[in-house]
C-alpha positions in Angstrom: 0.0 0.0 0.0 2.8 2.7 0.7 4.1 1.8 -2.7 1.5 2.4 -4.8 1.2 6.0 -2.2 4.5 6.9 -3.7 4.0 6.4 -6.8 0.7 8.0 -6.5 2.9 10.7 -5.4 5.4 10.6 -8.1 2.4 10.7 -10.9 1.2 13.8 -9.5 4.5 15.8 -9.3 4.8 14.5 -13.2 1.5 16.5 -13.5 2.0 19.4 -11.8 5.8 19.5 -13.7 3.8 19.1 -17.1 1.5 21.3 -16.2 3.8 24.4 -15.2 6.4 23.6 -18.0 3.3 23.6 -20.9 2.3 27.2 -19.0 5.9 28.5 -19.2 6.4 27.6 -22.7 3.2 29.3 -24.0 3.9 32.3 -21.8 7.6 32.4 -23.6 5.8 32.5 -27.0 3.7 35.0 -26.4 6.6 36.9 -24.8 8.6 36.2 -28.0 5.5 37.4 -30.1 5.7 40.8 -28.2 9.4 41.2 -28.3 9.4 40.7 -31.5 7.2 43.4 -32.5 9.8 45.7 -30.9 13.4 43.7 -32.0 14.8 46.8 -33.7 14.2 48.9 -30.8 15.8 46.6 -28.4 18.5 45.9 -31.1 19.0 49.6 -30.6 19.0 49.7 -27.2 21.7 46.9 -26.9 23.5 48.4 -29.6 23.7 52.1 -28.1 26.6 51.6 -26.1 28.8 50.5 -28.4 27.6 53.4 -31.1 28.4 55.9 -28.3 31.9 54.1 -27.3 33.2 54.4 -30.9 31.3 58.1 -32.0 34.1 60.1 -30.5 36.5 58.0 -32.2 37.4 60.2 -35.2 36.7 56.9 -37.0 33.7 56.0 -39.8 32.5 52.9 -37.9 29.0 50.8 -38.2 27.7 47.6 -37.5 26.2 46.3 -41.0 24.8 42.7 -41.6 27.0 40.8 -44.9 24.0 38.2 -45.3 20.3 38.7 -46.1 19.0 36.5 -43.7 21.6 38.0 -40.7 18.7 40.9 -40.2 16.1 38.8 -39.2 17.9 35.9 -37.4 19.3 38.6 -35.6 16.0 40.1 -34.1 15.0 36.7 -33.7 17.7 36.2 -31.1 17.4 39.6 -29.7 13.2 38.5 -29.1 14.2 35.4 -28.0 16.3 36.4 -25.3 14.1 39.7 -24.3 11.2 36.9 -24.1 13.3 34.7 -22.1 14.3 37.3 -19.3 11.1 38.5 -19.4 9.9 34.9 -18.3 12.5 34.4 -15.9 9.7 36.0 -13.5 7.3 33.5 -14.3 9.7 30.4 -13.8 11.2 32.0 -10.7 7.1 32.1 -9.4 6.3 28.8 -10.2 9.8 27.4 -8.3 9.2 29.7 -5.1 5.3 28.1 -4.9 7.0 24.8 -5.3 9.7 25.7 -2.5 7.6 27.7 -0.6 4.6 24.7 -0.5 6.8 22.0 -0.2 9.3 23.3 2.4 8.1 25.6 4.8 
């Protein structure tokens, strides 16, 4: 009987782990969607320090992209990492309930 308890037990948490990582991922699309929207303004805001560092430089410097598809893989990167520190607050929720439930 205290077997089939703990694996009763370890079912569940293979649940509840499915359940939170399916609500993560669609949380990280949708973040991606919105990032994306905005990739060359946060392409630009990355990119600002670096324009300001080399302005007073007395050289003709720019960042330019040698292959078609660079532009757009590019912003997909800059999206995808946006979206994924933007749900770093979701995942950090969802692991202090689990701590915070299980734990204390």
């Amino acid at each position: 009987m205290h077997n089939e308890d703990q694996e009763g037990g370890f079912v569940s948490h293979l649940a509840e782990l499915r359940k939170r990582l399916i609500f993560s991922f669609v949380f990280l699309i949708i973040f991606f969607i919105g990032c994306y929207v905005f990739a060359e303004h946060l392409y630009g805001f990355l990119v600002e320090p670096y324009a300001k560092a080399v302005r007073d430089d007395g050289i003709e410097r720019r960042l330019i992209f040698t292959a078609l598809q660079e532009t757009f893989l590019t912003y997909l990167k800059v999206s995808f990492f946006a979206a994924f520190f933007c749900n770093m607050s979701i995942y950090t929720h969802a692991n202090l309930e689990i701590y915070c439930t299980r734990f204390v």
